[in-house]
N, C-alpha and C positions, 0 to 999 in steps of 0.2 A: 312357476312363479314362487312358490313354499322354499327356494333354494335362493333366491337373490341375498339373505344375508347369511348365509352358509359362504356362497363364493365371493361376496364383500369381505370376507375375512375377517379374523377378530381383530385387524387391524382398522379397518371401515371407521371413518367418522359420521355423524350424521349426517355430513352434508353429501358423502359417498354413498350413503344409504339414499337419501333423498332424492338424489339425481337419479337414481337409478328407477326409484320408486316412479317418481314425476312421469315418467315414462310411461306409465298405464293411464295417466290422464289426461283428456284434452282443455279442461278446464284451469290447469294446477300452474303455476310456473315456479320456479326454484324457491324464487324467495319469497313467494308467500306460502308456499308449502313450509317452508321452514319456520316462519313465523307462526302459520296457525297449525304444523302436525304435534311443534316441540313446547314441553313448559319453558325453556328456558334454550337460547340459538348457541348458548355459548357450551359450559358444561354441563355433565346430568344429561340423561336418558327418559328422561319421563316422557311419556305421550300425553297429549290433548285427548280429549274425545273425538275431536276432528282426527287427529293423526289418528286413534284405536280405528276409526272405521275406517279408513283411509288403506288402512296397514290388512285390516280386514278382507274387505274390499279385493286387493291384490291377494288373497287366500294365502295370509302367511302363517306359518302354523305356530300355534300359541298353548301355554299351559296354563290355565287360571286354577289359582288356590284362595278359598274362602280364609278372609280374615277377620280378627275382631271388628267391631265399627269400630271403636274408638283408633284403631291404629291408624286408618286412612286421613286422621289428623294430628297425630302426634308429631311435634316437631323433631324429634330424636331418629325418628321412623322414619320419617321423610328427607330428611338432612343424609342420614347415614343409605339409604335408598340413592339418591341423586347422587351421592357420593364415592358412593361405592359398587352400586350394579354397573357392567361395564356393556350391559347392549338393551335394548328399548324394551321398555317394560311399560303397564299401565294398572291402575287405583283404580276398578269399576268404582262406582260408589252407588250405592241403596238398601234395602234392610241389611241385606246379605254380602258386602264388599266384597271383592276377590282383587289379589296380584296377580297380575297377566305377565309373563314373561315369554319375550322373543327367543330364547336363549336357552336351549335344549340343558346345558351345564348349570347357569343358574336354580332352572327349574328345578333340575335333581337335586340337587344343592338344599332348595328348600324345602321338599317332600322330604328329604332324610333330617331335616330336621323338625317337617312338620309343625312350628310355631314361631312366629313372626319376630316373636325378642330371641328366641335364640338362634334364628338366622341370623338379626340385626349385629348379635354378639357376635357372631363369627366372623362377619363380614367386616365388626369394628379390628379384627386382628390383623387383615392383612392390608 
């Protein structure tokens, strides 16, 4: 299961993700998985907390990085996040925040640069 968005391809939308996902549940159907896994059905990758445990759940493998608190509501952080990460990510939120990333490239991405605005800079460049 850890491979369904490997072989989704980085081409995969979320609804391709979804479909595929929906699949491990017998409670789930397309469109309300999509309403309650995603922030937002249109663009932007952000998970719910429904979707993180959902995504969970199906053992997909993820890399969390502790963030400041303050950045888990920063509109610039969030904007440029939805904007610019290109496969599903999640904002733990509690004393301790962390960014959850589905996306083996991203993640490294962000451990090399190890701080939240100079991801966010880099990420504004391309």
């Amino acid at each position: 299961m850890s491979d369904v968005l490997r072989e989704q391809g980085n081409g995969a939308s979320k609804l391709d993700i979804t479909q595929e996902l929906v699949k491990q549940f017998d409670l789930w159907t397309i469109e309300d998985a999509m309403r309650a896994w995603w922030q937002t059905t249109n663009e932007g990758w952000r998970l719910t907390h429904v979707g993180f445990d959902a995504f969970e759940q199906c053992e997909l493998e993820h890399w969390d990085y502790e963030i400041p608190p303050a950045s888990r509501t920063q509109p610039m952080v969030l904007l440029t996040l939805d904007r610019r990460i290109t496969r599903p990510y999640y904002i733990k939120a509690g004393k301790h925040p962390q960014l959850c990333f589905f996306d083996s490239k991203e993640a490294m991405l962000y451990a090399l640069y190890g701080d939240i605005n100079k991801f966010i800079s880099n990420l504004k460049l391309y």
